[in-house]
TILO-292276 format. One line per 10 residues: number of its first residue (from 1); for each residue x, y, z of C-alpha. Coordinates in nm, 4 decimals. Layout:
NUM = X Y Z | ...
***
This chain:
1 = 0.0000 0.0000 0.0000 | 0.1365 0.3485 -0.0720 | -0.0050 0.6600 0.1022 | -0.0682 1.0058 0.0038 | -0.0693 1.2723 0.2823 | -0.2285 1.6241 0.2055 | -0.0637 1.8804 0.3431 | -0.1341 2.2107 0.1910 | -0.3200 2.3605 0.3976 | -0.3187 2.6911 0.5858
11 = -0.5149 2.6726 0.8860 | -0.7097 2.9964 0.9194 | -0.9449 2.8658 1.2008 | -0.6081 2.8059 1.4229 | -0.4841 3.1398 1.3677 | -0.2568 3.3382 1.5317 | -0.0808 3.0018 1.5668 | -0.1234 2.8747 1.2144 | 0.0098 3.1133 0.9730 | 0.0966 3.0686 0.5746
21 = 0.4259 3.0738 0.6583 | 0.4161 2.7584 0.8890 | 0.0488 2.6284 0.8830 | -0.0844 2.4259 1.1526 | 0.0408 2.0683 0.9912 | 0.3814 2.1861 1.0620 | 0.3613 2.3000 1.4070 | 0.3296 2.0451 1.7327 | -0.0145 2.1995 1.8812 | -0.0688 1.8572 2.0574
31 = 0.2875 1.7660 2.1972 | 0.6357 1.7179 2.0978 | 0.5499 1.5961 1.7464 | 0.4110 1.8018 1.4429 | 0.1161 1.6934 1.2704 | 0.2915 1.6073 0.9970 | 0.5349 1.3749 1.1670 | 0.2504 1.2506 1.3800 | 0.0876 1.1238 1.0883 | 0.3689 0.9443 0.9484
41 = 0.4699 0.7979 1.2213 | 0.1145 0.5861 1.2777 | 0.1396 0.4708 0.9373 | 0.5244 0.3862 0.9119 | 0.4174 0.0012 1.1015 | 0.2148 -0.0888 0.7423 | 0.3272 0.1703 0.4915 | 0.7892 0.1951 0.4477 | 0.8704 0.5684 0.3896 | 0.9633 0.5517 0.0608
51 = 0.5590 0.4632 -0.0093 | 0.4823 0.8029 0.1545 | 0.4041 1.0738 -0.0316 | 0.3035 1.4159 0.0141 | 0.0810 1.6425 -0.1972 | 0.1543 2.0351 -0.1534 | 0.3119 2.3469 -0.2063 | 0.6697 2.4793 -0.2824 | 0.7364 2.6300 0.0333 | 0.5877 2.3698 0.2542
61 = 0.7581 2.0978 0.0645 | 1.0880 2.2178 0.2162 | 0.9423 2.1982 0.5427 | 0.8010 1.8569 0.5220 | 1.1544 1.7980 0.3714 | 1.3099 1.8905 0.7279 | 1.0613 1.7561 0.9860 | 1.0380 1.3752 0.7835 | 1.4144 1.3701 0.6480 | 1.3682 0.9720 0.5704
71 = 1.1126 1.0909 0.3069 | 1.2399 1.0761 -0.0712 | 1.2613 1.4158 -0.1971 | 1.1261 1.3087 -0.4979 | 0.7636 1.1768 -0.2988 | 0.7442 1.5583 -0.2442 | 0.4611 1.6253 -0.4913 | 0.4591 2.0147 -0.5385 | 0.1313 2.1454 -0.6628 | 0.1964 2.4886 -0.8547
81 = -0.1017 2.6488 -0.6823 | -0.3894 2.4757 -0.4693 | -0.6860 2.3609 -0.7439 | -0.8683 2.1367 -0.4426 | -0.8736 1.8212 -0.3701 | -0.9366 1.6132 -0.7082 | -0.6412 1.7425 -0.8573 | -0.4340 1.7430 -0.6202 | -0.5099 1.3254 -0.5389 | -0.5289 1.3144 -0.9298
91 = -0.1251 1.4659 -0.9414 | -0.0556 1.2335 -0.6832 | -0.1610 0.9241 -0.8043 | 0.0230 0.9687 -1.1130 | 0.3358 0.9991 -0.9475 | 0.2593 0.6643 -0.7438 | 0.1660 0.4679 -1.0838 | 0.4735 0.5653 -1.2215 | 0.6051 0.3004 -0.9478 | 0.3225 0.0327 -0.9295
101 = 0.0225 0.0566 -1.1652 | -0.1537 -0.1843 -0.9129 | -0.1081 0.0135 -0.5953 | -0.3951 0.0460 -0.3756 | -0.3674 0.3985 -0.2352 | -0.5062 0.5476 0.1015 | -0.5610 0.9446 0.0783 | -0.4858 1.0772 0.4211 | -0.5009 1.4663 0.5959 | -0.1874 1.5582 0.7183
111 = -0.4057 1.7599 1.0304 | -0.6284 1.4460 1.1494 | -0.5719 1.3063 1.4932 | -0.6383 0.9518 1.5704 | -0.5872 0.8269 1.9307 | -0.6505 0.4666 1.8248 | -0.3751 0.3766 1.5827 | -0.3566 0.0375 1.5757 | -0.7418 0.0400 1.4923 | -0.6914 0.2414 1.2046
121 = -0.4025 0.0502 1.0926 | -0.6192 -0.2402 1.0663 | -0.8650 -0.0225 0.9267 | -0.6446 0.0744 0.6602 | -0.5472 -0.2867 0.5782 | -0.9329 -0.3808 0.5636 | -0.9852 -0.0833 0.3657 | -0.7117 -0.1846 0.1006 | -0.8981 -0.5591 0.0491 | -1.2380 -0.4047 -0.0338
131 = -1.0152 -0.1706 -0.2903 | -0.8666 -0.4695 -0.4602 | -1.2065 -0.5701 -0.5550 | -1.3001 -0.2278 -0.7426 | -1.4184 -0.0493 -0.4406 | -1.3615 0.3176 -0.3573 | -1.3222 0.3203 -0.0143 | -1.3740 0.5781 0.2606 | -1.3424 0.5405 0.6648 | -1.6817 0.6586 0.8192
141 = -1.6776 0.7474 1.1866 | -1.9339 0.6214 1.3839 | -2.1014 0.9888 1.5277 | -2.1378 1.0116 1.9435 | -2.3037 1.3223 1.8827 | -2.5224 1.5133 1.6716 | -2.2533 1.6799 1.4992 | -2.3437 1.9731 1.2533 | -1.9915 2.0558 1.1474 | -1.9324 1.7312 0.9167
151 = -2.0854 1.5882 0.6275 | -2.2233 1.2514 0.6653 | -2.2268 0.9219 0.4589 | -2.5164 0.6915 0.4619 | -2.4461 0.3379 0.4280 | -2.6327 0.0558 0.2273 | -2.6142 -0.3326 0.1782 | -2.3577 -0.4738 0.3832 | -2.0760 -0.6021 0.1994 | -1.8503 -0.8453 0.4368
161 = -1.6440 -0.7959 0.6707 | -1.2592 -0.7266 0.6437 | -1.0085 -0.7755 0.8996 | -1.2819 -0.7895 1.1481 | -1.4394 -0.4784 1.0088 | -1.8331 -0.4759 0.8540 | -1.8194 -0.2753 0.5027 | -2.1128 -0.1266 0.3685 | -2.2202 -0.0184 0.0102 | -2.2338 0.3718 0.0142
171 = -2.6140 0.4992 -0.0379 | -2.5279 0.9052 -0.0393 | -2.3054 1.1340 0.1152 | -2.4657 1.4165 0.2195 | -2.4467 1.7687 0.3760 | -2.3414 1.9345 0.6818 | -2.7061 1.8506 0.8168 | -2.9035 2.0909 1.1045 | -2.9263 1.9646 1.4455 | -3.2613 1.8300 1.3908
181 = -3.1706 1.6022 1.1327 | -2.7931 1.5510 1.3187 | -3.0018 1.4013 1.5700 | -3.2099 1.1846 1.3402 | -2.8873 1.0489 1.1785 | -2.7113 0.9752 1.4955 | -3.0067 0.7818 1.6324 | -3.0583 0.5727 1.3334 | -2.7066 0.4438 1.3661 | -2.6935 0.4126 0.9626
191 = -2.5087 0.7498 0.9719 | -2.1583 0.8281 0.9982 | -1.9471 1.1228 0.9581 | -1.7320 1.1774 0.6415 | -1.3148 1.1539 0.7255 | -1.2121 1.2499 0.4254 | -1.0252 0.9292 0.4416 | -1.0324 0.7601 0.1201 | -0.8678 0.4069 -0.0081 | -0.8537 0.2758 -0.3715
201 = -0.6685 0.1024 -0.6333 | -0.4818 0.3476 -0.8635 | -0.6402 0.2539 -1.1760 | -1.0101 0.1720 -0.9645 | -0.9499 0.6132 -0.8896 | -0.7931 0.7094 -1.3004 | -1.1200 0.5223 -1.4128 | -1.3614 0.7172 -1.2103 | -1.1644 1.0082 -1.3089 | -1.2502 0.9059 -1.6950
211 = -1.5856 0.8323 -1.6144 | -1.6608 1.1358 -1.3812 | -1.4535 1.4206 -1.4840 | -1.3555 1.3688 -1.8441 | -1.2386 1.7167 -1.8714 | -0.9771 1.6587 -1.5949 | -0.8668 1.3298 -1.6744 | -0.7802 1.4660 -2.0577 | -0.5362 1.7234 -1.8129 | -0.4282 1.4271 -1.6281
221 = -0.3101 1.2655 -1.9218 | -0.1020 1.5820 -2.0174 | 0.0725 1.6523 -1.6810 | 0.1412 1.2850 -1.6472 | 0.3448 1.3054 -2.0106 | 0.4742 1.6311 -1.8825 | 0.5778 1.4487 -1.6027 | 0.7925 1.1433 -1.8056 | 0.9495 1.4009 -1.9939 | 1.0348 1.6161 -1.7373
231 = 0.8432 1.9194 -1.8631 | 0.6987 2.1797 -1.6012 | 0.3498 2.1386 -1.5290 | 0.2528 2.4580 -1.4653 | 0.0809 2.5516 -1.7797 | -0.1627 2.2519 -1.7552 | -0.2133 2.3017 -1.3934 | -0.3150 2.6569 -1.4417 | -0.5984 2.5749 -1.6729 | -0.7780 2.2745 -1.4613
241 = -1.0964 2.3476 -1.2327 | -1.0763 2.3164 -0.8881 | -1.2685 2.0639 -0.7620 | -1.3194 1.8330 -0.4991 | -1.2745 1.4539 -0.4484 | -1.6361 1.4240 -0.2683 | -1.8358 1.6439 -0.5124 | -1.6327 1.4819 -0.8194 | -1.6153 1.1320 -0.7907 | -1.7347 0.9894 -0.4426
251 = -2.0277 1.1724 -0.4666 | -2.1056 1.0523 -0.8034 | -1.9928 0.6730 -0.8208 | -2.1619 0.4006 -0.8023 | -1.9090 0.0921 -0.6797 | -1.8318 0.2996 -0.2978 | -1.7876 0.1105 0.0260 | -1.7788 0.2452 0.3646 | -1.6031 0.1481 0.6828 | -1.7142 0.2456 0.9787
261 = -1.4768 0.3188 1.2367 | -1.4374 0.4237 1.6078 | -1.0791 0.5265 1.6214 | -1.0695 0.8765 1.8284 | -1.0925 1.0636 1.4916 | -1.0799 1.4300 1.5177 | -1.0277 1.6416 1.2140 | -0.8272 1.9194 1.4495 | -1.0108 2.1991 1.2627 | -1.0358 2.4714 1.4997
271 = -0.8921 2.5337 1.9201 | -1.1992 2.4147 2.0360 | -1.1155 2.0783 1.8860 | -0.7744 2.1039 2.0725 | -0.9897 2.1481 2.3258 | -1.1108 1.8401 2.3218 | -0.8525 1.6070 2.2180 | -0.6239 1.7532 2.5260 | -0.5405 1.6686 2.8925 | -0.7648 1.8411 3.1071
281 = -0.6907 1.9451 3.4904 | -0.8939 1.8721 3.7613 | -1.1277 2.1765 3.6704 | -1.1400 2.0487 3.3191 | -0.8993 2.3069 3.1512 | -0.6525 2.1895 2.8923 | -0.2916 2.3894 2.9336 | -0.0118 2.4371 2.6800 | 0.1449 2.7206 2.8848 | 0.4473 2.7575 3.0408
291 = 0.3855 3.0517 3.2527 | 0.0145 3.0484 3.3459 | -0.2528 3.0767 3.6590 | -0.6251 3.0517 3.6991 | -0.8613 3.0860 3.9241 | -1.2466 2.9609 3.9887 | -1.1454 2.8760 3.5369 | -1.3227 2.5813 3.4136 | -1.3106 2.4111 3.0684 | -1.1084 2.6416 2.9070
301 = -0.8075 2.5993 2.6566 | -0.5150 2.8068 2.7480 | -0.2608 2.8114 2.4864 | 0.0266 3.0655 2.5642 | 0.3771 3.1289 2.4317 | 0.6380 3.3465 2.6747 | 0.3912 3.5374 2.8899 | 0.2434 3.4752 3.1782 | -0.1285 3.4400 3.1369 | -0.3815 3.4423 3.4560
311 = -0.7253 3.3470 3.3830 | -1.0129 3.4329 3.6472 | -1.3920 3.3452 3.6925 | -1.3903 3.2244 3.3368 | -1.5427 2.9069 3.1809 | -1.5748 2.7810 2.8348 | -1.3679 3.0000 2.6806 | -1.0317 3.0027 2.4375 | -0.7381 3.1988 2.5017 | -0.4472 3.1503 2.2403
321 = -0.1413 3.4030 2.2976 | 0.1941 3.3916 2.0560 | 0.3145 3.7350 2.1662 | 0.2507 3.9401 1.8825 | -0.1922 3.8568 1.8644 | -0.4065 3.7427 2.0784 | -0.6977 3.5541 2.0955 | -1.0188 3.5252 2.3265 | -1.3077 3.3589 2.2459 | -1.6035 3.1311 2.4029
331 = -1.5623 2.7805 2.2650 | -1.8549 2.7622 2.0828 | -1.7599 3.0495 1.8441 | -1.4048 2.8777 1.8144 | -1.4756 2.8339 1.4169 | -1.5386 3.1958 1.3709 | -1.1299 3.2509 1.4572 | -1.1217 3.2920 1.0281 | -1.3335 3.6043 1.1023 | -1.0179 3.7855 1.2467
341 = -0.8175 3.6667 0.9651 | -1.0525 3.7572 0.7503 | -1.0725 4.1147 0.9127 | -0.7001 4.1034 0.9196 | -0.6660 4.0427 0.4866 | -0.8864 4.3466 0.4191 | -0.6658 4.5579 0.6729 | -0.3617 4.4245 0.4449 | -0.2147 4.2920 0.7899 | -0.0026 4.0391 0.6266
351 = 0.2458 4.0498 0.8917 | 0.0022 3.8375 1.1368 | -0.0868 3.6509 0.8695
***
């Protein structure tokens, strides 16, 4: 099995930490490890190195470079400019047929944590049988709450079961859903929330690229000649539509398979889900400060650089300091962090950004 780790990302919701310069994949917001190293290193027991590859920019590509030296510079796969998901899996799969025609590739987030790694190992490994038999494949976590923030897949006919794991046809993927309906989908227990995770064969994915987006797979064809003859890519790349894997292809084929999975997945997309993927104290607040006191403070994430930050009488509520910005909010309103950076772009304050 090869891998292919997205990691061009910025980050906006985990601003002032996450900037463009160093994006939250690149920075160890839950430990001593990075995100990116974290990543690697819980699928290095089924996957060598030199079957990891990364999809993203020029800069970052250096700095994946430095923080997974073991890599093969040459499984750096630089995109020219972000075009979404579909092309960017699409670039990356043609570098991995290059080296195996037949390789059953899992598309992985460079930002996801996953406190149960073995699980998802074996996940993984059941995942790549069900792709050897035509299958696109995507790891569904079973809800334990009525989520609104995710997207949901709905399964179908059961399929088997795969290293201990039930597999289910795919019946729809649909929608970031109201609470309402959140509710009706975690109570039905037919529901689960889209990773983003996806595992297929490399010529199972170029097919439904054919089949679904004709347009792009006619590019495809290009960049990968551009690619043998060691041509730059950038005029192709700069003419294909950005579009996503989901709304492309998953959403669209017919021969999709779910696995549901209860692995600790969090998708790390904002502080509040720091928040919960943390250490709490005794009074339920989650620390990554070195200089730091509170008092009658519950449930809150303090996340501080040199300062010394003293929170009182507050509860529920964010505080992220890196010395030069600031950030207080309740945890609720944790996604709405892109607001100051959105505030900060039209004030041309590119030196927070």
């Amino acid at each position: 099995m090869y891998a292919l780790i997205l990691a061009g990302g910025v980050g906006t919701r985990l601003w002032p930490r996450s900037r463009t310069s160093l994006p939250k994949q690149l920075l160890p917001l839950m430990g001593d490890r990075t995100m990116v190293q974290a990543t690697v290193e819980r699928i290095l027991p089924i996957i060598p190195v030199e079957h990891i590859f990364f999809a993203t920019n020029q800069e970052y590509g250096l700095l994946v470079k430095e923080q997974i030296p073991d890599i093969p510079g040459s499984n750096i796969v630089r995109e020219p400019n972000p075009r979404h998901t579909a092309p960017c899996i699409g670039l990356g799969a043609l570098h991995i047929r290059q080296l195996d025609p037949e390789a059953v590739m899992a598309s992985l987030h460079s930002d996801h944590f996953i406190a149960d790694e073995p699980g998802f190992r074996q996940a993984l490994l059941a995942a790549e049988k069900l792709a050897r038999q035509g299958y696109l494949v995507t790891l569904g976590i079973r809800p334990n709450k009525p989520e609104t923030g995710y997207g949901y897949i709905e399964r179908g006919s059961a399929l088997g079961e795969y290293n201990d794991y039930p597999a289910y046809q795919v019946n729809r993927f649909l929608e970031k859903p109201d609470l309402a309906t959140a509710e009706k989908f975690l109570a039905s227990g037919e529901y689960y929330w889209n990773s983003g995770i996806f595992i297929w064969q490399i010529s199972t994915l170029m097919q439904a690229f054919c089949d679904y987006m004709p347009d792009f797979h006619d590019q495809l064809k290009k960049l990968e000649q551009a690619l043998i003859v060691g041509e730059p890519i950038d005029p192709i790349w700069q003419t294909i539509t950005p579009e996503s894997i989901d709304v492309g292809i998953m959403e669209r084929a017919e021969k999709v398979a779910v696995i549901p999975v209860d692995i600790g997945w969090n998708d790390v997309g904002n502080w509040a889900a720091i928040y919960e993927i943390g250490q709490g104290d005794e009074n339920g607040n989650v620390i990554a400060a070195a200089d730091c006191f509170t008092f009658e403070t519950k449930d809150c994430l303090i996340h501080g650089s040199d300062r010394l930050i003293a929170a009182i009488g507050l509860e529920n509520v964010v505080i992220v300091d890196t010395g030069d910005a600031l950030v207080v909010c309740a945890r609720d309103k944790a996604q709405d962090v892109k607001k100051a950076v959105g505030w900060l772009e039209e004030k041309g304050r590119f030196d927070l950004l």
